[in-house]
C-alpha positions in Angstrom: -88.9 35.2 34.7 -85.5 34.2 36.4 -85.0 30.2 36.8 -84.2 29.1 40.2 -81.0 28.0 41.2 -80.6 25.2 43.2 -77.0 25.1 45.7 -76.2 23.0 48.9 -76.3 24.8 52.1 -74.1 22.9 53.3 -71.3 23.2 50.2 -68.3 26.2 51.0 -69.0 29.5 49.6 -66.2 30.4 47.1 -64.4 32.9 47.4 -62.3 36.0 45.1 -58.9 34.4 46.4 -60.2 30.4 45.6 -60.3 31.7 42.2 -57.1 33.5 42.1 -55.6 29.6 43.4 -57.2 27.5 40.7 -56.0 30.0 38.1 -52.5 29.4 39.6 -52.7 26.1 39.3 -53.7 25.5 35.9 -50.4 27.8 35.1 -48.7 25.3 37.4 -49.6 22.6 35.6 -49.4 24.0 31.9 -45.8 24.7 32.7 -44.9 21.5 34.0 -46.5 19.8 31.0 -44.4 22.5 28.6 -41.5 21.2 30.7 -41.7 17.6 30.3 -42.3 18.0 26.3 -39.2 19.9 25.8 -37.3 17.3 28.0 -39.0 14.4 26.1 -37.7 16.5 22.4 -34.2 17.0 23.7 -33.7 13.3 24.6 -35.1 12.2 21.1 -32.6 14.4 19.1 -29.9 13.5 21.2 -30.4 9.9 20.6 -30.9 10.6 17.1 -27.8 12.1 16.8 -26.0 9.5 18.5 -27.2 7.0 16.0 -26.3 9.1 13.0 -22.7 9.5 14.6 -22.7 5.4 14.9 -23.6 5.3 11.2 -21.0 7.9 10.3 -18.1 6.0 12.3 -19.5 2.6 10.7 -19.5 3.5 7.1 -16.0 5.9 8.0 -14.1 2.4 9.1 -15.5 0.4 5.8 -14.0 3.4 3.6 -10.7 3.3 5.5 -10.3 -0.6 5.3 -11.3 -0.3 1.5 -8.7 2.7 0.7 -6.3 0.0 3.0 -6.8 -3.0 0.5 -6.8 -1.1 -2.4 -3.4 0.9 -1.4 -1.9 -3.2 -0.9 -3.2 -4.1 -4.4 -1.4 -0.9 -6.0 1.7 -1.4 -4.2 1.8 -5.2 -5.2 1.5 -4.0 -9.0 4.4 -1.6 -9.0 6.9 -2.0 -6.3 10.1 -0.3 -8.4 11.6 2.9 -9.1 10.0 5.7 -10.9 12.3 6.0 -13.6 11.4 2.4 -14.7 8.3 3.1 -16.8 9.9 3.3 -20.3 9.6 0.5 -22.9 12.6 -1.7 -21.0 12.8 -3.9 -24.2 14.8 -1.4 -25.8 19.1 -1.6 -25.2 19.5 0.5 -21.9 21.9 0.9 -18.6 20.2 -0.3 -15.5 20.8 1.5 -12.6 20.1 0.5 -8.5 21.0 3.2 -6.1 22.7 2.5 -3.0 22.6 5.5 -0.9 22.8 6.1 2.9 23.5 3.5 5.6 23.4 0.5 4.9 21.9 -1.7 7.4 18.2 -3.7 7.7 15.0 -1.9 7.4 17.2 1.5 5.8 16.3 2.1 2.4 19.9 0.6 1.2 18.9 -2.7 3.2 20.2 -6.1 1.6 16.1 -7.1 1.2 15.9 -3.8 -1.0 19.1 -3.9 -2.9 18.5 -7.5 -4.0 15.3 -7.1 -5.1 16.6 -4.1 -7.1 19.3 -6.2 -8.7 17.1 -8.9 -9.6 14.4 -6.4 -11.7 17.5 -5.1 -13.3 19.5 -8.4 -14.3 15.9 -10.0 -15.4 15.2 -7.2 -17.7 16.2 -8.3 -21.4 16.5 -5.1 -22.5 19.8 -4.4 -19.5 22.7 -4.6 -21.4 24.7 -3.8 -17.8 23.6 -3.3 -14.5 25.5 0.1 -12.7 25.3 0.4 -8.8 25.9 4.0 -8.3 27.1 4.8 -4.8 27.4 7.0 -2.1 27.2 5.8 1.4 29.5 5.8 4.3 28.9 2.0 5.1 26.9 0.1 7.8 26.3 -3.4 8.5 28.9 -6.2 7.3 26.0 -8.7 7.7 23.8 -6.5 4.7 26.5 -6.1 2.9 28.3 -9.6 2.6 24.5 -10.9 1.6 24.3 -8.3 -1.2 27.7 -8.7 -2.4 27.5 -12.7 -2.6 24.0 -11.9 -4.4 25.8 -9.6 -7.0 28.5 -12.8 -7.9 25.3 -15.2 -7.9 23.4 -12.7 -10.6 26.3 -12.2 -12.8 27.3 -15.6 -13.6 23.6 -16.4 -13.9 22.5 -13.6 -16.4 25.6 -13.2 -17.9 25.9 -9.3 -17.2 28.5 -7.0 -15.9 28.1 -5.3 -13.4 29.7 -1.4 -12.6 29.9 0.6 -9.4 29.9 4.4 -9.5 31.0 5.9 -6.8 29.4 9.7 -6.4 30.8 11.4 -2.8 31.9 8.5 -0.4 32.6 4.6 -0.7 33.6 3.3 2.2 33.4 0.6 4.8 30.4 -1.4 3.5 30.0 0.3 1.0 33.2 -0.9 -0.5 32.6 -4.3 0.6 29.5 -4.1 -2.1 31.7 -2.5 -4.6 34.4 -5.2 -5.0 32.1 -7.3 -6.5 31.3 -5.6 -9.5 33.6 -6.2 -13.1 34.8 -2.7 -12.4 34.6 0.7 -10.0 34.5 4.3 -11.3 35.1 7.1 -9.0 35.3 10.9 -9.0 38.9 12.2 -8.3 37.3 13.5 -5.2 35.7 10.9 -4.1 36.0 9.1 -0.5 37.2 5.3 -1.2 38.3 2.6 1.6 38.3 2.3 5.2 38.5 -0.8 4.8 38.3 -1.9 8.9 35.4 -3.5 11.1 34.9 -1.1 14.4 32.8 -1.9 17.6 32.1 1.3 19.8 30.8 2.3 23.0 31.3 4.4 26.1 32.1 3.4 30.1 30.7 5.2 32.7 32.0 2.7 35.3 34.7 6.2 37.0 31.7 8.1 36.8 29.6 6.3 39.0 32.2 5.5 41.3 32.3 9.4 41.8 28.7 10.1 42.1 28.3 6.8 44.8 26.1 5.1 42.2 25.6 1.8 42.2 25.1 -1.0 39.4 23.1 -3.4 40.2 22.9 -6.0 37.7 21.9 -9.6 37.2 22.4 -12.1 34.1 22.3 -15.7 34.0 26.0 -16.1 32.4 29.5 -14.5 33.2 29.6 -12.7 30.5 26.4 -12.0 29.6 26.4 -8.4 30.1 30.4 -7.5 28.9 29.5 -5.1 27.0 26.9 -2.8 29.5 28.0 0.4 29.6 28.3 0.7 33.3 30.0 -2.3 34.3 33.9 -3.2 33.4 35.0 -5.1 30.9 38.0 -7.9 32.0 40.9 -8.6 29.4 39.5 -11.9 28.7 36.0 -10.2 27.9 38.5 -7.6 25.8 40.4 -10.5 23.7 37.4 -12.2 22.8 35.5 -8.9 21.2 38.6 -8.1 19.1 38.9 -11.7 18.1 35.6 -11.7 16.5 36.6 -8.6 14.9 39.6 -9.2 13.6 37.6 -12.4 12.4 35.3 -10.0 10.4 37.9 -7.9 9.3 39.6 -11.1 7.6 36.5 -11.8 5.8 36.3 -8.2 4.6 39.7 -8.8 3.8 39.4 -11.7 2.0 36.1 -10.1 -0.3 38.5 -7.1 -1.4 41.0 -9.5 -2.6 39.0 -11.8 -4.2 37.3 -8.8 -6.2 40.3 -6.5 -7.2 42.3 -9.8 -7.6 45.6 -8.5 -9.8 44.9 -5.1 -9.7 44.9 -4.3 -6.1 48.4 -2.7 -5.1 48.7 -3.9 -1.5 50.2 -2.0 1.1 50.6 -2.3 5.3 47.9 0.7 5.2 45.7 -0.8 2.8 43.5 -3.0 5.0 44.2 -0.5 8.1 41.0 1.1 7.9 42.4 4.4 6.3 40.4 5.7 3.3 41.7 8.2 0.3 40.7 10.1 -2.4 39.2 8.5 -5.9 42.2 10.0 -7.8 45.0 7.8 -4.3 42.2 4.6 -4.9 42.7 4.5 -8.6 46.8 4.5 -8.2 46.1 1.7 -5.1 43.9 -0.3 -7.3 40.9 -0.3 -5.0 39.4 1.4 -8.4 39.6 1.5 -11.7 38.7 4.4 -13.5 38.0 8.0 -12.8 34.6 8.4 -14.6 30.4 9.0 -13.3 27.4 7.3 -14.6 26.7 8.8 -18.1 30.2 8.6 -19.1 29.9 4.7 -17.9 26.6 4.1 -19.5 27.5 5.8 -23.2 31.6 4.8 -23.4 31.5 1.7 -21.8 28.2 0.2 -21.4 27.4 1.6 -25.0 23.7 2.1 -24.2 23.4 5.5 -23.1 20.1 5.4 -21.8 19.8 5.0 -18.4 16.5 3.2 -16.3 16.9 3.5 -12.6 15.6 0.0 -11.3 15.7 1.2 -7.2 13.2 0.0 -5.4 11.8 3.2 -3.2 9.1 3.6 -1.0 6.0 5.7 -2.8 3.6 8.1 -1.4 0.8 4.9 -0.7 2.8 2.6 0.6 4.3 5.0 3.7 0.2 6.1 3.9 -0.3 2.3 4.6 2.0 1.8 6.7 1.1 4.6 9.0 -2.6 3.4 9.0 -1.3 0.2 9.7 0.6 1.0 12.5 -2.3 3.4 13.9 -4.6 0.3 13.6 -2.2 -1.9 15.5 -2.3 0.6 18.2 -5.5 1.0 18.3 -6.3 -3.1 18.3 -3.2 -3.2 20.8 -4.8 -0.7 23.1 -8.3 -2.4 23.2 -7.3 -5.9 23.6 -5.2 -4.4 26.8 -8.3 -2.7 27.6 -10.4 -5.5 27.0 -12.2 -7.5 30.2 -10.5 -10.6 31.4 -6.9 -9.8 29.3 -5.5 -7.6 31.7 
């Protein structure tokens, strides 16, 4: 017996196509549902993978300023050359480079040389202290400081001191040289010049032809004598070449008070020429013709040889890179930075 079924009159009939709609619908909606999950996962992961990145960079910057400190404490502990690891108490030749310019912040700066010396003179086991050469010259500031340095550590250790000179002696270079006991050079060798020079170019005819104009201002006369695109008066002229004939004298007067006797003086021999080691010998602005082993076994009488030059390793050149990438780095976010613009 079939139940009875009970419907409202008054309610819609439904139809094939209502049920078509509803089925619609519910894919609708499943799909935007599917949608907003895989949004909701993509915007988890990327937020956990920002954090993970902010981790990495965090524990990154502690490792670089711990590799930092530790590179300072290994360059405080050994700060000299890498010949100088042998027993030093033994009887030996120390040896300090002085290669290249010469001139503050090179590596034959007066700061470096000095602190060279003073290993090498401290050291009981030094029987002499050799400067071996080869430099064209540089600054008469550097090298006045490291030749009244060389006369302050002899008479305070009691040591000689010998210069061998390899390819070239001059300028500077020489100025160090005269303070030692005694120079050897190569009969090749490149000895003198013995001269103070102040150079520069003018482009005051050039600028005349092209129309250009200098405009300068200074706060002084002679303030800016010697820019490059203005002209120089006589008076501006006499007073540079007083103060270098002013340094010339003193040059002058450290050659003679080094070579003393020995130096054969001529009218070119404070001219600023330079000769060979084989003319400097016969002019007395050297001694001997000789290199550093022959010094160090015949004359030093301790044949071996420890190199005392203070150079610049493989961590402390890492250091200073890092350190100047951090100081750009700090420099560019404090510029950056609100409120210090």
């Amino acid at each position: 017996m079939t139940e009875p079924v009970f419907t409202d009159p008054a309610a819609p009939k439904s139809t094939p196509a209502d049920a078509v709609a509803q089925a619609n619908d519910s894919q609708a909606g499943a799909a935007g549902s599917a949608w907003e999950r895989s949004f909701i996962e993509k915007w988890m992961q990327d937020s956990l993978t920002e954090q993970r990145a902010a981790r990495r960079w965090k524990y990154g910057m502690r490792l670089a300023w711990l590799l930092f400190f530790a590179a300072l404490i290994w360059l405080g502990m050994d700060r000299t050359g890498s010949m100088h690891n042998a027993d030093v108490t033994r009887a030996h030749t120390a040896v300090v480079e002085i290669k290249g310019e010469i001139a503050s912040g090179a590596d034959a700066s007066a700061e470096a040389v000095i602190s060279s010396l003073r290993s090498a003179f401290e050291d009981p086991g030094a029987q002499a202290v050799v400067l071996l050469i080869n430099s064209p010259g540089g600054s008469p500031v550097q090298a006045g400081i490291i030749n009244d340095e060389i006369r302050r550590l002899k008479a305070l250790h009691k040591k000689s001191v010998y210069v061998v000179v390899e390819e070239t002696c001059a300028s500077a270079a020489y100025y160090i040289a005269v303070a030692a006991d005694q120079i050897f050079v190569d009969k090749a060798s490149v000895v003198g010049s013995i001269g103070v020079l102040m150079d520069g170019f003018g482009f005051t005819g050039l600028m005349d032809k092209l129309g250009v104009e200098r405009r300068l201002m200074t706060a002084g006369q002679n303030k800016g004598f010697l820019d490059p695109f203005s002209p120089q008066t006589e008076k501006q002229k006499e007073f540079a070449q007083s103060m270098l004939n002013q340094i010339h004298q003193q040059f002058i007067g450290a050659v003679k008070a080094g070579r003393g006797d020995r130096l054969k003086e001529t009218p070119e021999t404070f001219s600023g020429l330079f000769w060979t080691g084989e003319q400097a010998v016969n002019m007395g602005l050297a001694d001997h013709l000789g290199n550093l082993d022959y010094v160090a076994r015949e004359v030093v009488k301790a044949p071996e040889i420890i190199d005392y030059t203070r150079r610049e390793n493989v961590a402390e050149r890492l250091v200073k890179r890092f350190g100047a990438s951090m100081g750009e780095s700090m420099a560019s976010a404090l510029r950056y930075a609100p409120g210090l613009r």
